[in-house]
Structures are given as structure tokens and as C-alpha cells.
N, C-alpha and C positions, 0 to 999 in steps of 0.2 A: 310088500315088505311090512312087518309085523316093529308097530312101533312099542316101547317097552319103557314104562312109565310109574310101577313099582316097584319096591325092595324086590317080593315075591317075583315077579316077573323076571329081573336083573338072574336072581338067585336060580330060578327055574333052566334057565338059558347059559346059565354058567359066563354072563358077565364079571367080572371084577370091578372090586371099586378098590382105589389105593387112594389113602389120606397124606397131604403135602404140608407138611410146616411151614409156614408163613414167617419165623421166623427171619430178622435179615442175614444171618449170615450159616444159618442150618442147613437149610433143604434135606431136611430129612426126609422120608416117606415109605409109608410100609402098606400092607397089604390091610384090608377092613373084613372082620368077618360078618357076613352078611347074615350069619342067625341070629348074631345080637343086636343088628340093627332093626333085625325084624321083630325079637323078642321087645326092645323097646320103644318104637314106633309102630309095630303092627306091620303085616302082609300087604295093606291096602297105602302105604305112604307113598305118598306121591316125591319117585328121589329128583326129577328131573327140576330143575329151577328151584332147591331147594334152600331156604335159607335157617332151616334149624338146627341141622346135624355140624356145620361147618364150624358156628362159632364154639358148639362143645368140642372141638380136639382139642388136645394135651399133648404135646409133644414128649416123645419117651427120652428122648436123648437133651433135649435145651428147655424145656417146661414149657414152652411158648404155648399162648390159650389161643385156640382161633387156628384155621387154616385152610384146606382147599380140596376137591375130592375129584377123582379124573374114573372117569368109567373105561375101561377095555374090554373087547369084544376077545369073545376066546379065539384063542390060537393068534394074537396081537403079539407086537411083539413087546407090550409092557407087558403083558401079560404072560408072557414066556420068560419077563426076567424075573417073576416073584416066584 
């Protein structure tokens, strides 16, 4: 089993990553495009146990700062609902 431990890697394999508002009464969450996360962290960012991308989200619907990031493996079924 091939463990997957960069943006690039995630990106390459066609994982998803969807971002979760923290807010308490939102739960919003939408799909992350992973070229921009790579454009501004680089190919080599280590996503797994990551604490710097999380506190940057902005929620689009309630402003909330801060929130949560869930990886799906293709063909998931999060990943078939985005």
C-alpha cells in the first residue's frame, strides 16, 4: 500500500480534500482545489497532520475563520457527492 503524504501525491491519485466550517451552527463544506493549495504551499507540503492550511479557511456562507479538512479516496462516497 502506497502511503500519500503530499498535496502533489493526494493530487496525482485523484484524492479530494473538502474543507468543513467550524463554525457552530454552519457546517458548511465545499470541495478544495488542490492546484492552489499547491501553488501556495508547494508539491512537497506535507498535508497529513497538518496545522497551517486549517486555521486559513474563511468560510464562504457564515465568515467563520478556522476549520477542518477530511481527505477522500476516489470513487468514496464523499467524494461522489462533490
Amino acid at each position: 500500500m502506497t502511503t500519500l503524504t503530499t498535496l502533489s501525491e493526494l493530487q496525482c491519485e485523484n484524492w479530494q480534500l473538502t474543507a468543513h466550517c467550524q463554525g457552530r451552527t454552519c457546517g458548511n463544506g465545499r470541495t478544495m482545489e488542490q492546484s492552489q493549495l499547491i501553488a501556495r504551499f508547494g508539491p512537497d507540503h506535507v498535508f497529513i497532520s497538518d496545522v497551517r492550511i486549517p486555521p486559513l479557511l474563511v468560510c464562504g456562507r457564515c465568515g467563520h475563520k478556522g476549520g477542518s479538512i477530511t481527505i477522500s479516496a476516489p470513487g468514496s462516497a464523499e467524494s461522489a457527492r462533490r
